[in-house]
C-alpha positions as a printed Julia matrix, in Angstrom:
155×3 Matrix{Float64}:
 87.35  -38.53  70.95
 89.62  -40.03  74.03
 85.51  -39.66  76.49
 83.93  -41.8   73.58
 86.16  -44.47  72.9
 86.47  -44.86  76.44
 82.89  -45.46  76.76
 82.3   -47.48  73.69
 84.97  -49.74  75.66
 83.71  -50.49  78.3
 80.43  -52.65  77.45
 81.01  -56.63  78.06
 77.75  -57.69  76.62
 76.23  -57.01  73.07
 73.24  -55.64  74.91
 75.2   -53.12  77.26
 76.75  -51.61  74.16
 73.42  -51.93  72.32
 71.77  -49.64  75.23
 74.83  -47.26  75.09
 74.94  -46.73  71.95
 71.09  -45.33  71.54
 72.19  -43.28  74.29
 71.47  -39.15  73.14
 74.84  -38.13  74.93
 76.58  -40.76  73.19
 74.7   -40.19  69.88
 76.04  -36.93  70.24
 79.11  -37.1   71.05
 79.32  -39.23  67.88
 78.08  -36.43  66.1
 80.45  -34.09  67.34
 83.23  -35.78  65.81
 82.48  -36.35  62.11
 80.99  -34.26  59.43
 77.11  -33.54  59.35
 77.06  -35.61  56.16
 77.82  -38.63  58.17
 75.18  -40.05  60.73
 76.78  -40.9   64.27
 74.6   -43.87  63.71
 77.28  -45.05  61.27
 80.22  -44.75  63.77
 78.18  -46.44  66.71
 77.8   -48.88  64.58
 81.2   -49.98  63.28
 81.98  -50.09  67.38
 79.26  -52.26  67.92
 80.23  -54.85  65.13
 83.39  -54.71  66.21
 83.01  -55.4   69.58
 80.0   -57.86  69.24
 80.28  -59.52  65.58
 78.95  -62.81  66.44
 75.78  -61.26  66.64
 75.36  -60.52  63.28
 75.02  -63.19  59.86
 78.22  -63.42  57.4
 80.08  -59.99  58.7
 83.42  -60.4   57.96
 84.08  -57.72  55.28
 81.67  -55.68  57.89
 83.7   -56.7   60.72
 87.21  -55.78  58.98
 86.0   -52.24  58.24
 84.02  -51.71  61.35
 87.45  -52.74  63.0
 89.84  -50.32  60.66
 86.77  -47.21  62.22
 87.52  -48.27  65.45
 91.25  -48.53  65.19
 91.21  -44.69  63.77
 89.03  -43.75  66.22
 90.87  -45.06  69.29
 94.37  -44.11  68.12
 93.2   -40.44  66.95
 93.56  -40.72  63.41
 91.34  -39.4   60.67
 87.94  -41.63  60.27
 86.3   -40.42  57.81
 87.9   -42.63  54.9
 87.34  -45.87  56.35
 84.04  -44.53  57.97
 82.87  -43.73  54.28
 84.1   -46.71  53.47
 81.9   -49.19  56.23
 79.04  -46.68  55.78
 78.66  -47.72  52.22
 79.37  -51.69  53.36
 76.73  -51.89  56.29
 74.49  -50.3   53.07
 74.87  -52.93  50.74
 74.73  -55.84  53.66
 71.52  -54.11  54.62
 69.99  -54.06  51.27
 71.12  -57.88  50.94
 69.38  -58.55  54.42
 66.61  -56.54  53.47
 66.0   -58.81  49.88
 66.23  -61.91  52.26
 63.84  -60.87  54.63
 61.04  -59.74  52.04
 61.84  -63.1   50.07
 60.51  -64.84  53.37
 57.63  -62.86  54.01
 56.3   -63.58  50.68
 57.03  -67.29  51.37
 55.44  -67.1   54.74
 52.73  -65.07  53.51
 51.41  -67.94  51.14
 52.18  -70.67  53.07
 49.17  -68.99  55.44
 47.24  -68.37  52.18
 47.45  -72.12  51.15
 46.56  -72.93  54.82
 44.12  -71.16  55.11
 42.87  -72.8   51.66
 43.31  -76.27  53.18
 41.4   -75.88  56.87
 38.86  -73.28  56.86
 38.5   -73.96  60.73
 41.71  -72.44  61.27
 40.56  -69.08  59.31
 39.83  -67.0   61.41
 43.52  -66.82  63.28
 45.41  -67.11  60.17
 43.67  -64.08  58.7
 44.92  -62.13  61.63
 48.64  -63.89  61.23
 48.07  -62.69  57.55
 47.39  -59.36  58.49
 49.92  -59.31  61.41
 52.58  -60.0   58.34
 50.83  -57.67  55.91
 51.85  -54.58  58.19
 55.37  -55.83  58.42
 55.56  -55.7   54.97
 53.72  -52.81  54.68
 56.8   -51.28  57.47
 59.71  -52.04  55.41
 58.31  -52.07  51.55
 55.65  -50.08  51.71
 51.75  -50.25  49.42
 54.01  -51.45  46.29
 55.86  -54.55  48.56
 51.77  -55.38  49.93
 50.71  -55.39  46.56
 53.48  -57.69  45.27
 52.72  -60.04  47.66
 48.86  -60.24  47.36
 49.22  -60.2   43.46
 51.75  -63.22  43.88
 49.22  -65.15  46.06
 46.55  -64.72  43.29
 48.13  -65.81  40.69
């Protein structure tokens, strides 16, 4: 555990750690030291939001457990309780996140409907902007999340 911590140290920017943690030896060497049940991804993670959280939105309850992993981790004590526990809080910010973004993509997504309503000349490219956003959607919400959005643009 004394290798990784090390490592996860060391970093000075948000995008070092973000290319060491992707890292396969890293990844798993994560791996190595918590349950199968558990993704390394988890534990990367918490290091990374605790070394970098100004780079993510409104993570203080994030921050505070990603902090109690890496205090556990660093002095050698047991992680998995408070890695359970920011597993199951980097969850529920996700899903919030994840409700945000899809909120916006509907908005976006008729905003370039009622565009493309108001100058036909400008068709062309926003039908490709539409379609650009379409597969987005399509990437994180799947034929149900494309349909919601279509059916909400023809109402």
């Amino acid at each position: 555990m004394e290798l990784l911590c090390e490592k996860l140290r060391f970093p000075s920017t948000y995008e070092e750690m973000t290319h060491l943690v992707i890292n396969p030896e890293i990844i798993a060497q994560a791996q190595s030291l918590i349950p199968s049940t558990i993704s390394s991804r988890f534990l990367l993670s918490a290091w990374l939001i605790s070394r970098f959280p100004e780079a993510v939105e409104k993570v203080q309850l994030l921050k505070t457990a990603a902090d109690a992993v890496v205090t556990c981790c660093t002095r050698g004590y047991n992680i998995i309780p408070v890695l359970q526990l920011f597993k199951s809080r980097l969850i529920c910010w996700k899903e919030k996140d994840l409700l945000k973004f899809k909120a916006e993509l509907k908005g976006l997504y008729a905003n370039l409907y009622n565009q493309q309503l108001e100058t036909p000349s400008s068709a062309s490219l926003l039908e490709k902007t539409k379609s650009d956003l379409l597969d987005t959607a399509f990437s994180i919400g799947g034929v149900e999340f494309v349909t919601e959005i279509l059916a909400d643009v023809n109402k």
